[in-house]
MOPAC internal coordinates of N, CA, C and O (Angstrom, degrees):
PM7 1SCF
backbone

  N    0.0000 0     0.00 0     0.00 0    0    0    0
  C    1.4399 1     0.00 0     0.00 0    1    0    0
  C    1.5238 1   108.99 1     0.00 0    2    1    0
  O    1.2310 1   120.52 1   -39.42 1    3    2    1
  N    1.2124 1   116.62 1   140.58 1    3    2    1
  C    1.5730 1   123.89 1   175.00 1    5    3    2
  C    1.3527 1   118.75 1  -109.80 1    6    5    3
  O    1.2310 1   121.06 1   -23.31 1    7    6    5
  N    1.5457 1   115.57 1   156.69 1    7    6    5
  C    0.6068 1    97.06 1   179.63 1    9    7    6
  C    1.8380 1   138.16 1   -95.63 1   10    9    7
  O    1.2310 1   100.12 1    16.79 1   11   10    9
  N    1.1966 1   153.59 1  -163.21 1   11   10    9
  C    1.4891 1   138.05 1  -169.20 1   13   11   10
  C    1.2744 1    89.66 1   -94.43 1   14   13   11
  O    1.2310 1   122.93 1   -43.14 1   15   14   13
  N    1.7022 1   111.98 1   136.86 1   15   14   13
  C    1.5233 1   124.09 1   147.63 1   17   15   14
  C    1.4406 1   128.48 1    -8.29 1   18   17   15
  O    1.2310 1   119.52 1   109.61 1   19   18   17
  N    1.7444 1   118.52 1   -70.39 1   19   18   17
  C    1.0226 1   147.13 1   171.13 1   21   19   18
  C    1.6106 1   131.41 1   -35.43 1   22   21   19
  O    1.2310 1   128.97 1   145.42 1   23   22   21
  N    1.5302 1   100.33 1   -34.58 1   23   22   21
  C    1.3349 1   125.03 1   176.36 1   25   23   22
  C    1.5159 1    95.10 1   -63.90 1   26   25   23
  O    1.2310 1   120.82 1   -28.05 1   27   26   25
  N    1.7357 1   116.04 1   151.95 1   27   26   25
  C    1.1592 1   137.19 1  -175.80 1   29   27   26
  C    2.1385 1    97.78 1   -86.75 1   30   29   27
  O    1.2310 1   111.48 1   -25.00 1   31   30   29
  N    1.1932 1   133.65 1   155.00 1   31   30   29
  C    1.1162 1   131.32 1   174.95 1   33   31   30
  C    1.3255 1   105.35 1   -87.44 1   34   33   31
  O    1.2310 1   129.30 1   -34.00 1   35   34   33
  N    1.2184 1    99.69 1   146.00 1   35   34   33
  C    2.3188 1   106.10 1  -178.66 1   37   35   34
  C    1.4541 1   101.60 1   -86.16 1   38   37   35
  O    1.2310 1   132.87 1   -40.07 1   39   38   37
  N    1.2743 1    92.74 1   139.93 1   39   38   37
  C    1.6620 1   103.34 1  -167.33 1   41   39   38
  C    1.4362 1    96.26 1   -92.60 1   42   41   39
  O    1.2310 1   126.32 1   -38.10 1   43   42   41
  N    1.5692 1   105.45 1   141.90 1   43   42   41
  C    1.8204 1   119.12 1   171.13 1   45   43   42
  C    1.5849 1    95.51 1   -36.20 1   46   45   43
  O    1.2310 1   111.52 1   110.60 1   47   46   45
  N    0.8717 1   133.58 1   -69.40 1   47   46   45
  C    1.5082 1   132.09 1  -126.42 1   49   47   46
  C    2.0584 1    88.17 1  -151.43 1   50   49   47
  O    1.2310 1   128.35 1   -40.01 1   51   50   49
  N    1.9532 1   101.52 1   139.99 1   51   50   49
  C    1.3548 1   115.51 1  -169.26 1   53   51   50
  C    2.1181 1    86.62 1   -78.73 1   54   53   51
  O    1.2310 1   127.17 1   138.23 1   55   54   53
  N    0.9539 1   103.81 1   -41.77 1   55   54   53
  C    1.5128 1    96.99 1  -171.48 1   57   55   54
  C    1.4370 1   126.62 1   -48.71 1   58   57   55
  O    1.2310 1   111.95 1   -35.36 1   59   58   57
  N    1.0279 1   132.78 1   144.64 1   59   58   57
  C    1.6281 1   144.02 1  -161.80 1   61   59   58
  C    1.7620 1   104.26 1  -125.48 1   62   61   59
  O    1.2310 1   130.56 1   -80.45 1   63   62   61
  N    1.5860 1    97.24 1    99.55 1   63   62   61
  C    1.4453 1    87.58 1   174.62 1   65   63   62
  C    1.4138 1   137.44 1  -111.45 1   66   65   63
  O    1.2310 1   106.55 1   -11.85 1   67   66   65
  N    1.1783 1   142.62 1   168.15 1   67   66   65
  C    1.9383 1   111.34 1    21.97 1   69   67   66
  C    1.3659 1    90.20 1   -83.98 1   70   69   67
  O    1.2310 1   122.60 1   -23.38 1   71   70   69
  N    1.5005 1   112.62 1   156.62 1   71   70   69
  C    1.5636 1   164.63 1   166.60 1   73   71   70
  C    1.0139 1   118.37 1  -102.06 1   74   73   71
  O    1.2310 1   117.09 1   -45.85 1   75   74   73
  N    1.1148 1   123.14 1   134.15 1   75   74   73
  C    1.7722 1   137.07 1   142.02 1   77   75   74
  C    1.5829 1   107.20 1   -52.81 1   78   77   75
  O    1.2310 1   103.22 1   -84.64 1   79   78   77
  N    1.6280 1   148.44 1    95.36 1   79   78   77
  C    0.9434 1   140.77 1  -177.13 1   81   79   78
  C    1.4509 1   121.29 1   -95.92 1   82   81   79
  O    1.2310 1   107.73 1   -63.93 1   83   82   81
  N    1.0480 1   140.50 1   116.07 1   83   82   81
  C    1.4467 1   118.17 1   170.29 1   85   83   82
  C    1.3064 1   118.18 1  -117.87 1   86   85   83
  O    1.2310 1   125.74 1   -76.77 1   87   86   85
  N    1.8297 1   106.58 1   103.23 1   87   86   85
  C    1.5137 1   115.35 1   175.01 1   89   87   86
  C    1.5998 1   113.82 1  -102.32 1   90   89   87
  O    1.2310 1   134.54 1   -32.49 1   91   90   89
  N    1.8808 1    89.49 1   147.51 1   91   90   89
  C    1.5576 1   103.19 1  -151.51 1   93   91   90
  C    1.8310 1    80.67 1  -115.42 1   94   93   91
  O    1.2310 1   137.54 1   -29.41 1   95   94   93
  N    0.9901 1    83.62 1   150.59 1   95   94   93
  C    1.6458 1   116.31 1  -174.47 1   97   95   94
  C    1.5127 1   119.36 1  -128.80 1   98   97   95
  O    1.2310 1   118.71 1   -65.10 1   99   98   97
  N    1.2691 1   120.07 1   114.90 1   99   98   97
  C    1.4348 1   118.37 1  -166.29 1  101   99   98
  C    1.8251 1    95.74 1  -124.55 1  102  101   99
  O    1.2310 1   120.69 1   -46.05 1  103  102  101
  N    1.2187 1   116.28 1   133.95 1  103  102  101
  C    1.5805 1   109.87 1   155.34 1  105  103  102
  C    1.4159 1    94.17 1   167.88 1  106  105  103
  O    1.2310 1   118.74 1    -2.23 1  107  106  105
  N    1.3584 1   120.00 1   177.77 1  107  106  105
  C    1.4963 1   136.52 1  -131.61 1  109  107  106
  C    1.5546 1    91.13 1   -66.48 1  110  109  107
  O    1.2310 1   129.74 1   -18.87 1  111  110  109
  N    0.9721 1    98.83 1   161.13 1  111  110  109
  C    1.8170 1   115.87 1  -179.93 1  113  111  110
  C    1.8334 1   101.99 1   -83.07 1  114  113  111
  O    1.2310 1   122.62 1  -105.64 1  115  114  113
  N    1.4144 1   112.58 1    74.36 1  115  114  113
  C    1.9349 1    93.04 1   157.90 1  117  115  114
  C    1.4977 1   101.09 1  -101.45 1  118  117  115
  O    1.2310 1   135.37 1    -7.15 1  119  118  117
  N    1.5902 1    87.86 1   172.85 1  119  118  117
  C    1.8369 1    99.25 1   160.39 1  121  119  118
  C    1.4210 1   112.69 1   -32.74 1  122  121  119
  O    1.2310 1   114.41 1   130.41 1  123  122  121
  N    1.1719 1   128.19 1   -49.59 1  123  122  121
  C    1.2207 1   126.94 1  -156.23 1  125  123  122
  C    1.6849 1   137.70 1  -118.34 1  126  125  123
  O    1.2310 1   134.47 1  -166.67 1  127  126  125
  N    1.4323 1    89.62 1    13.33 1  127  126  125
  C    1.3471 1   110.16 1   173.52 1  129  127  126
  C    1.3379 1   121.02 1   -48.38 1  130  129  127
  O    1.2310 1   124.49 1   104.55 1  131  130  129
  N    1.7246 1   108.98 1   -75.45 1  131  130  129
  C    1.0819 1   126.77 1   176.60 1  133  131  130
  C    1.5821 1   124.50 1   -47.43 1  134  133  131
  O    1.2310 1   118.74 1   154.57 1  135  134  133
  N    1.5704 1   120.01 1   -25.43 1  135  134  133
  C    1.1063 1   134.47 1   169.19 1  137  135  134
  C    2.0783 1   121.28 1   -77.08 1  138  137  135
  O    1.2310 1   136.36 1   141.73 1  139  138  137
  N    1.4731 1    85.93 1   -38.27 1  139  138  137
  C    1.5299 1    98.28 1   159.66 1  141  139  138
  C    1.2906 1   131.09 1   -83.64 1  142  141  139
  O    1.2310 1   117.94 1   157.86 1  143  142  141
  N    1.6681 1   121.52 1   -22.14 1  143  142  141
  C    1.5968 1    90.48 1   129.74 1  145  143  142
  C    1.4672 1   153.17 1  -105.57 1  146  145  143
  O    1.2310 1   132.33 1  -145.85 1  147  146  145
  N    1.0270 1    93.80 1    34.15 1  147  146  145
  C    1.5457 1    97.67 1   168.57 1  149  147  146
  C    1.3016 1   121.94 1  -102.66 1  150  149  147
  O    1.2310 1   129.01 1   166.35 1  151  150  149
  N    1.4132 1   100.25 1   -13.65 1  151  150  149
  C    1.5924 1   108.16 1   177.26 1  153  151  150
  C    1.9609 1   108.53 1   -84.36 1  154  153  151
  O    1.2310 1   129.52 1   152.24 1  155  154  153
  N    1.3400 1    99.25 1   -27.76 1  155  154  153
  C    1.6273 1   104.51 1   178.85 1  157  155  154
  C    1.6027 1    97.58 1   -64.02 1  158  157  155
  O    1.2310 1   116.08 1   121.42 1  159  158  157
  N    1.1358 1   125.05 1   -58.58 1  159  158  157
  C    1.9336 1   136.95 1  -176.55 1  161  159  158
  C    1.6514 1    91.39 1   -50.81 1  162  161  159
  O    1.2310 1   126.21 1   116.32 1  163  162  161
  N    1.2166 1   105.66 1   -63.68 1  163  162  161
  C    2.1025 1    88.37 1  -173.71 1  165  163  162
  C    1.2942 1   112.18 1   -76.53 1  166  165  163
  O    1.2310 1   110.67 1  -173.00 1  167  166  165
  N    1.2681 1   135.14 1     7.00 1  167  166  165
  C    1.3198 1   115.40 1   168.54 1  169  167  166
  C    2.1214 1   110.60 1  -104.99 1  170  169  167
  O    1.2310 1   136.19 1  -178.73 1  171  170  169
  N    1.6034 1    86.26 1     1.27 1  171  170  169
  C    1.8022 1    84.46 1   165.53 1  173  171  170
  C    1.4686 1   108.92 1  -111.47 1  174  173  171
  O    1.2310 1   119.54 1   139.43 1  175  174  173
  N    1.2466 1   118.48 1   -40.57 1  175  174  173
  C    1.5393 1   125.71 1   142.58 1  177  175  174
  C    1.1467 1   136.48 1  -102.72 1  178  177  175
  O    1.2310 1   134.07 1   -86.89 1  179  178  177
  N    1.3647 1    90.40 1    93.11 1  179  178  177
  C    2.0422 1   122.03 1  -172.29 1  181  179  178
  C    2.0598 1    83.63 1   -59.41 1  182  181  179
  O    1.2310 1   132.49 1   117.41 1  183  182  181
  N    1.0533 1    93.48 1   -62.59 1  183  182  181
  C    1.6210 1   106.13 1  -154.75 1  185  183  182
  C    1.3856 1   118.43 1   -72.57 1  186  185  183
  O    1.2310 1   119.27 1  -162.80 1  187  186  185
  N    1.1940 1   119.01 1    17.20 1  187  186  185
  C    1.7542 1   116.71 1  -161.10 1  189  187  186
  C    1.9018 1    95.60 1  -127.31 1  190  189  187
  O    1.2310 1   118.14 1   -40.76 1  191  190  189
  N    1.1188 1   121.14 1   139.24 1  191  190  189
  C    1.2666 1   135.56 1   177.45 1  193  191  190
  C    1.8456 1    92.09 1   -77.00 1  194  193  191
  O    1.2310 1   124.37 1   -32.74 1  195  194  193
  N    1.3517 1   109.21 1   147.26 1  195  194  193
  C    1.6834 1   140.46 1  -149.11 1  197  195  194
  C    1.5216 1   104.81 1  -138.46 1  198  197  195
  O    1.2310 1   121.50 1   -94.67 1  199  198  197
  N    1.2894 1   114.74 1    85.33 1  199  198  197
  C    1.8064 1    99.31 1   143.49 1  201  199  198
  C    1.4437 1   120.04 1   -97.58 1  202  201  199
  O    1.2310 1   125.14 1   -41.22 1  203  202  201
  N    1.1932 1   107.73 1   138.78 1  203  202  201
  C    1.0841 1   112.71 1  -176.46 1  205  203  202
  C    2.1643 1   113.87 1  -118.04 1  206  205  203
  O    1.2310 1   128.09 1   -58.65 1  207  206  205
  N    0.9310 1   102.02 1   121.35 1  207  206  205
  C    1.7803 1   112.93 1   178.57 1  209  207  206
  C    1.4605 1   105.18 1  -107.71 1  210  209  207
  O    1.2310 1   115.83 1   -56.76 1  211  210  209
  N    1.3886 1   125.51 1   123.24 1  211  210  209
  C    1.5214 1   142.31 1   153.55 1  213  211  210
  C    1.3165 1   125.53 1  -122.54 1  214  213  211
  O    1.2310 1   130.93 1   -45.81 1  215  214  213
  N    1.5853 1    96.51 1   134.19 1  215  214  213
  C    1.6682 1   126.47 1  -154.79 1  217  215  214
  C    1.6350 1   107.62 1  -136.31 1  218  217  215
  O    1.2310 1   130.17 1   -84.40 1  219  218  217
  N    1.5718 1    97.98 1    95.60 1  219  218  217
  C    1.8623 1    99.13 1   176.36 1  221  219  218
  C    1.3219 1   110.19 1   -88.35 1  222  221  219
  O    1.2310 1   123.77 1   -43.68 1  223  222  221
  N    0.9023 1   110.38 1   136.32 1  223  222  221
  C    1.3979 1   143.67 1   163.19 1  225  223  222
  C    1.8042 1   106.33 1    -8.93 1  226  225  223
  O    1.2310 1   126.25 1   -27.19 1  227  226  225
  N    1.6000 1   105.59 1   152.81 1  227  226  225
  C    1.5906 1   102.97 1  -175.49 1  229  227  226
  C    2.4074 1    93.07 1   -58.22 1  230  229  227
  O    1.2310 1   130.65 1   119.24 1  231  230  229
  N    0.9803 1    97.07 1   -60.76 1  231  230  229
  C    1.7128 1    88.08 1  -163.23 1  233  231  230
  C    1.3427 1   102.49 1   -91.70 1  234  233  231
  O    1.2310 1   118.81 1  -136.06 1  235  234  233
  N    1.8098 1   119.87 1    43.94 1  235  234  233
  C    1.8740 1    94.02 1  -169.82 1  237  235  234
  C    1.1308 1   150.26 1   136.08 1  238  237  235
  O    1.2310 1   122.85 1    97.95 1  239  238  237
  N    0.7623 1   112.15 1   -82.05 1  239  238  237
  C    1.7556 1   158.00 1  -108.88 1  241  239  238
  C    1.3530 1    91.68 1  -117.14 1  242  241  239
  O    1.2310 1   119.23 1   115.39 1  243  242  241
  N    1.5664 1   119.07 1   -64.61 1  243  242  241
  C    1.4259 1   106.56 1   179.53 1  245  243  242
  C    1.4576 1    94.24 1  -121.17 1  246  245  243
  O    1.2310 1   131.28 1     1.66 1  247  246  245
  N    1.6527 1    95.84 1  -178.34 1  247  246  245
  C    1.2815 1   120.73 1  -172.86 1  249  247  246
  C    1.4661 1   120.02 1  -130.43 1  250  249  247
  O    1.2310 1   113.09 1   -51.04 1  251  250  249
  N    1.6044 1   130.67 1   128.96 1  251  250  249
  C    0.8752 1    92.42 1  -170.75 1  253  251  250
  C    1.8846 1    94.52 1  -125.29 1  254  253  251
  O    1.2310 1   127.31 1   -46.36 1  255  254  253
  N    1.3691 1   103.54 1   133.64 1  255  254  253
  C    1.8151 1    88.53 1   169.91 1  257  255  254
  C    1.5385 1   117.03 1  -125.40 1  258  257  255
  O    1.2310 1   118.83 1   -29.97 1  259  258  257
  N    1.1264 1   119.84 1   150.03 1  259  258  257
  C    1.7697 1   137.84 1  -165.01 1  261  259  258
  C    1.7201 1    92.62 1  -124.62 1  262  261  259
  O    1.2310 1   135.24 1   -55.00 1  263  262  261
  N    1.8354 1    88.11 1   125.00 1  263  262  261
  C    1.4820 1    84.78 1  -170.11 1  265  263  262
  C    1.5723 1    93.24 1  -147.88 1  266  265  263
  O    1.2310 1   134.28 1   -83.85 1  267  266  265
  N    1.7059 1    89.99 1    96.15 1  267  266  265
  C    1.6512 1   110.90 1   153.73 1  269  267  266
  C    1.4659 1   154.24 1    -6.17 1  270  269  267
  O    1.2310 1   107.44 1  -112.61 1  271  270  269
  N    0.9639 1   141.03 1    67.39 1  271  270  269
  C    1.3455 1   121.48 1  -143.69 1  273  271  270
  C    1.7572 1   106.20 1  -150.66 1  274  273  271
  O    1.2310 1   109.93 1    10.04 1  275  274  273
  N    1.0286 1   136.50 1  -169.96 1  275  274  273
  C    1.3377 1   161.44 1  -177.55 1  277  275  274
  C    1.3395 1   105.00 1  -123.55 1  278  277  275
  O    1.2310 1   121.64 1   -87.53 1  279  278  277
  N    1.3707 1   114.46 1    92.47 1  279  278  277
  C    1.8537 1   100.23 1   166.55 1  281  279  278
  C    1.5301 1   102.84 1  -118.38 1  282  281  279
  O    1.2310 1   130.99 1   -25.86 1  283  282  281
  N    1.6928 1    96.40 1   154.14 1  283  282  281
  C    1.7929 1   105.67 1  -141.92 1  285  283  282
  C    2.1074 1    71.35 1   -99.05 1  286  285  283
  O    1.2310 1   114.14 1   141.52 1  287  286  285
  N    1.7815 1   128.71 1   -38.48 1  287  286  285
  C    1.5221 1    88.73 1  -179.78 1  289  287  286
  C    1.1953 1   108.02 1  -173.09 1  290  289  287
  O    1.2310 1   111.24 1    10.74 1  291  290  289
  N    1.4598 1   134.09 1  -169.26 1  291  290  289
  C    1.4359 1   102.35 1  -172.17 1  293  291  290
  C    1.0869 1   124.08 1   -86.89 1  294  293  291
  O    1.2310 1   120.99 1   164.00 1  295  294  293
  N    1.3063 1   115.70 1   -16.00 1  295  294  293
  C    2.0877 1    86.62 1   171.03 1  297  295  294
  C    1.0362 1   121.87 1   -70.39 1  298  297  295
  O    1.2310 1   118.94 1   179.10 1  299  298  297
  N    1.9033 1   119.62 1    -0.90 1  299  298  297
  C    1.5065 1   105.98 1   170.72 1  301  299  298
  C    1.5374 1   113.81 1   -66.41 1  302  301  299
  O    1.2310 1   125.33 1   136.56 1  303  302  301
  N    1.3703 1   107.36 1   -43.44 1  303  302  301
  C    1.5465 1   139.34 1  -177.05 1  305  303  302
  C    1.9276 1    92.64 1   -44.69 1  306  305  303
  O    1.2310 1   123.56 1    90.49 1  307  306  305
  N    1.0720 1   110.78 1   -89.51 1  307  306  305
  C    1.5486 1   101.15 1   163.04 1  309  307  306
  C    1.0659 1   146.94 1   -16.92 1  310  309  307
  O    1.2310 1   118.62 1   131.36 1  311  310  309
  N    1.4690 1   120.24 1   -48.64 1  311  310  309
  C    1.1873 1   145.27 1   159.59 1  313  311  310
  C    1.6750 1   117.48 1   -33.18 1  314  313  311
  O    1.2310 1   136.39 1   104.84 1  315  314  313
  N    1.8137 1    85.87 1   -75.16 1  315  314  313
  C    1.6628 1   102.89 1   161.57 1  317  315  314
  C    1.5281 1   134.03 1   -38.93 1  318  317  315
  O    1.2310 1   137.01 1   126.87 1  319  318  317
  N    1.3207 1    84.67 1   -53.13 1  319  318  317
  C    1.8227 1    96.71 1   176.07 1  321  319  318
  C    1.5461 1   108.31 1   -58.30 1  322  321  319
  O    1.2310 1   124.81 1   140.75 1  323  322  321
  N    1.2579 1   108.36 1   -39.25 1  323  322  321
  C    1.7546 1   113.72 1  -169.11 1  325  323  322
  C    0.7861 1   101.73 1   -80.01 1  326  325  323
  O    1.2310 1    98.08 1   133.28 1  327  326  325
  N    1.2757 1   156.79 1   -46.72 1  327  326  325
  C    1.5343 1   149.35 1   158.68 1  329  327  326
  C    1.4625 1   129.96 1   -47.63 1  330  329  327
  O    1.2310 1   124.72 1   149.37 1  331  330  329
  N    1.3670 1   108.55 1   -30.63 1  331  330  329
  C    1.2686 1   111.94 1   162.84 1  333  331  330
  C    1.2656 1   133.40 1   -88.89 1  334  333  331
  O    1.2310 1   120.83 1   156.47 1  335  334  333
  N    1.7009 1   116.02 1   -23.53 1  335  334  333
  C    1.3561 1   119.77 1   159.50 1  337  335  334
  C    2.0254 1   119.73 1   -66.03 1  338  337  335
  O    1.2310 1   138.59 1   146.31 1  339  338  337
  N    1.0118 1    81.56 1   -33.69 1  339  338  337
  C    1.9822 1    86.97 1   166.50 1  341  339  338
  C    1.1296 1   118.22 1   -58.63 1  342  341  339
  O    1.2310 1   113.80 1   177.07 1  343  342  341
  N    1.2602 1   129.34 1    -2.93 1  343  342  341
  C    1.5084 1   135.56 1  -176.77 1  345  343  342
  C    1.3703 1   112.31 1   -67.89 1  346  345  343
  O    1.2310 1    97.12 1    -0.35 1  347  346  345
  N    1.2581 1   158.23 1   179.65 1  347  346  345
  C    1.3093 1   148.13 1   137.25 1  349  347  346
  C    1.7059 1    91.31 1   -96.09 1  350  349  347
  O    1.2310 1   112.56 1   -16.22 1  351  350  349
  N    1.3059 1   131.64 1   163.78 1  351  350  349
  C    0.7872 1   143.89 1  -158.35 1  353  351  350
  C    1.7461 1   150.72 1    45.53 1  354  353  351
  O    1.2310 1   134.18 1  -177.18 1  355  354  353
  N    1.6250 1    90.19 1     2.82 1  355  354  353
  C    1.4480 1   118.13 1   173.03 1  357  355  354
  C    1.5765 1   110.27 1   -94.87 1  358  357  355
  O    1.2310 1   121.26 1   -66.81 1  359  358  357
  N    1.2793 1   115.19 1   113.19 1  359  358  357
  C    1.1628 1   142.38 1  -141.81 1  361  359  358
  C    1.6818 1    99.59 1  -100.64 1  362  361  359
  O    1.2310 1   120.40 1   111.34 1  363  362  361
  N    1.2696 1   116.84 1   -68.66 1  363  362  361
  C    1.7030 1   135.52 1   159.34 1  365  363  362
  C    1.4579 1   131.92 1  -117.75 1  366  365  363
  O    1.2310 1   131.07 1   -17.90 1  367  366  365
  N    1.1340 1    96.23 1   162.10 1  367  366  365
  C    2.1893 1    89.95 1  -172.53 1  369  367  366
  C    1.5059 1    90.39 1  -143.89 1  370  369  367
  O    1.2310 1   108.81 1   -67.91 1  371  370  369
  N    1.2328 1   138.54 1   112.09 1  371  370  369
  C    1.7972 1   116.71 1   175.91 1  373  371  370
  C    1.4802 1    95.59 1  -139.30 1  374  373  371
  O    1.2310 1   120.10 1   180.00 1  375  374  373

């Protein structure tokens, strides 16, 4: 069954951009986590102002950082995610 002409098309994604985004990043606590993602977010958004908040884990262990931003759409959003899931030690990206 198809659907009618008339009907509006369903959009990829509920979000309307650009957005205020805030993606949280969870995975093991190194030196350089927290620095690697923020450097993945400014190198897809060179141009967007960045807060960034980090929160380790009750014993440690992990790390978690939420990192602020303006994203102009989704293949940036994609982009991000794909670069950050390639990581070894990046645990979640949402």
């Amino acid at each position: 069954m198809t659907a009618p002409n008339h009907l509006p098309p369903i959009p990829e994604t509920p979000l309307q951009f650009p957005c205020i985004f805030p993606l949280k990043v969870m995975g093991k606590a190194t030196n350089d986590f927290e620095a690697f993602v923020v450097a993945v977010v400014a190198k897809h958004a060179p141009n967007s102002a960045r807060s960034v908040l980090t929160r380790p884990s009750r014993g440690g262990k992990y790390l978690s950082v939420t990192v602020t931003f303006v994203a102009e759409s989704k293949t940036q959003l994609d982009a991000i995610y794909a670069e950050l899931n390639a990581r070894q030690g990046v645990l979640m990206a949402l």
